[in-house]
C-alpha positions as CSV (number, residue, x, y, z in Angstrom):
1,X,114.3,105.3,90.4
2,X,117.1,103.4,91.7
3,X,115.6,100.2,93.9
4,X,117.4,98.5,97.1
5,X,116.5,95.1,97.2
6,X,118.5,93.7,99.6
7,X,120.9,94.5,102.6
8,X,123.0,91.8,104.1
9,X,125.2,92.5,107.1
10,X,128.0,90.5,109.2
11,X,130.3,91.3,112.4
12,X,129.5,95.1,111.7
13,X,128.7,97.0,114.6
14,X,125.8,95.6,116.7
15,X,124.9,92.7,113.9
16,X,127.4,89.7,115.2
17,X,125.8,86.9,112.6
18,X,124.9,87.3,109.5
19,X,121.3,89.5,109.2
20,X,119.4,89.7,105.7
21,X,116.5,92.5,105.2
22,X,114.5,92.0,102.4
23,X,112.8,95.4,100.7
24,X,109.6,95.4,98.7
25,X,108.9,97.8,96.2
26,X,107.5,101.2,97.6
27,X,107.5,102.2,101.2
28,X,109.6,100.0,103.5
29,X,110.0,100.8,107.5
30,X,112.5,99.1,110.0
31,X,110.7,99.1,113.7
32,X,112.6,97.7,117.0
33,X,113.4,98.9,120.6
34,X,115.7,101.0,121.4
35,X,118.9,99.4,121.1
36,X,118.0,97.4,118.6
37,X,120.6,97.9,116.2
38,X,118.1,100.5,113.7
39,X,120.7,103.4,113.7
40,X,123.2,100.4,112.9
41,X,121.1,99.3,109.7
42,X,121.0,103.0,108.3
43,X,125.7,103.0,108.6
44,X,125.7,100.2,107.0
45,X,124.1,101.3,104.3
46,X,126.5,104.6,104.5
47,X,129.4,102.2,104.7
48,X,128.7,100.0,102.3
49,X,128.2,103.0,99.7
50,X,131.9,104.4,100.3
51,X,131.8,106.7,103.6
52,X,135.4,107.3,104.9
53,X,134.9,109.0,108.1
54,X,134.3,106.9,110.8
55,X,132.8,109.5,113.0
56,X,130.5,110.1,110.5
57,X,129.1,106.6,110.9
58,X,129.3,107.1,114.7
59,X,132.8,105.0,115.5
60,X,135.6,106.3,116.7
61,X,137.8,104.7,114.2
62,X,137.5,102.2,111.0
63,X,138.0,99.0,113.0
64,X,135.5,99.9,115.8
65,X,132.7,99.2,113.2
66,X,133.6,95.2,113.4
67,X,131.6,94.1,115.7
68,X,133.5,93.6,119.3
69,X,131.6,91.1,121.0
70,X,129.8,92.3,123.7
71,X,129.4,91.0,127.1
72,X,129.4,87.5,126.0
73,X,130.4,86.6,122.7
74,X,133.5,86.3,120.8
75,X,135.0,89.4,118.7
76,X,135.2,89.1,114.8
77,X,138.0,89.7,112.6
78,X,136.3,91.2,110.0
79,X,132.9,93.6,109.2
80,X,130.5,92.8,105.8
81,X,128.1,94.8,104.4
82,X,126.4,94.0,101.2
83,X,123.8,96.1,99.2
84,X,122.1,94.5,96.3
85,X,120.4,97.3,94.0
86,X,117.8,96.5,91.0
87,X,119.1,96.7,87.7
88,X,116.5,95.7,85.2
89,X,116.3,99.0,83.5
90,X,120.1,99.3,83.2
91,X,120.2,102.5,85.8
92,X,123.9,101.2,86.1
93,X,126.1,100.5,83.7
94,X,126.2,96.7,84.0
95,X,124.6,93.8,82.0
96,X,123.1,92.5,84.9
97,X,119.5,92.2,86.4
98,X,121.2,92.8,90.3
99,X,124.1,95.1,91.1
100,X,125.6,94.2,94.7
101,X,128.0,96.2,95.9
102,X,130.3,94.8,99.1
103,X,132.5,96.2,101.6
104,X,134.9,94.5,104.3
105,X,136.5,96.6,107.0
106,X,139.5,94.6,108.5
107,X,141.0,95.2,111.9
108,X,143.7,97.5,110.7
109,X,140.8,99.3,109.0
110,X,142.1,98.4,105.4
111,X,138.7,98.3,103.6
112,X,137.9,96.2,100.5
113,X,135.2,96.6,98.1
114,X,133.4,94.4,95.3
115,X,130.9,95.1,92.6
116,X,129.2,91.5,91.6
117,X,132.0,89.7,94.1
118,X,134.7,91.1,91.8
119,X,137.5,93.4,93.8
120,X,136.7,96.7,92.7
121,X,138.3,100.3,94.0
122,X,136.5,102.4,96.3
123,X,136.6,105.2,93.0
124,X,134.9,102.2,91.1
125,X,132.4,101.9,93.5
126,X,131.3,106.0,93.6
127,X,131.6,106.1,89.9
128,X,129.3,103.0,89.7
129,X,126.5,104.2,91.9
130,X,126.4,108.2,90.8
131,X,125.8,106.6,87.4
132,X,122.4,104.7,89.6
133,X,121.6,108.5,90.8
134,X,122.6,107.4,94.5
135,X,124.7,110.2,96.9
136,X,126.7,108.1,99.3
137,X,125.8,110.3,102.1
């Protein structure tokens, strides 16, 4: 069984500075008010894994999941998402006790993605986590 470990997330959406949840092993549960940002934790996840459709992660288009903002603050330039999977028992492909995968949506909505911090294609990236057992949707 595939294990998240971490989520780490910057200018994307609702989540202006930079926002770390830590997972246990087991049951984990995310709790907040409404408007809180939950929804925005669960596309993050989606977008980090390789989702293409915006609308799908509830944006109109790519760029409009950087976060914009709001009523006071200042827009950023770029969005981060980072997912950081177990990887003692080798469920992926890598020699490596932590897999984290990366994605960057850029204004024009040119997307980048990293396994390990190293550039990867968004094919690398699908390829990499159907070998973990793990549907992007």
């Amino acid at each position: 069984m595939t294990i998240i470990k971490k989520l780490r997330i910057k200018g994307f959406k609702s989540f202006a500075s930079p926002t770390e949840l830590e997972f246990g092993k087991g049951f984990n549960c995310v709790i907040g008010a409404n408007g809180s940002g939950k929804s925005n934790i669960l596309d993050s996840m989606v977008f980090v894994l390789g989702e293409l459709s915006a609308k799908s992660i509830r944006a109109e288009k790519s760029s409009n999941l950087i976060y914009n903002g709001g009523k006071t603050g200042s827009p950023m330039k770029e969005a981060e998402v980072s997912i950081v999977f177990e990887n003692e028992k080798r469920e992926f492909p890598i020699d490596s006790d932590e897999i984290k995968l990366s994605r960057f949506v850029r204004q024009n909505g040119q997307s980048i993605y990293k396994i390990n911090d190293e550039k990867r294609t968004r094919q690398q990236v699908l390829e990499l986590i159907k070998s973990g057992k793990i549907d992007p949707s």
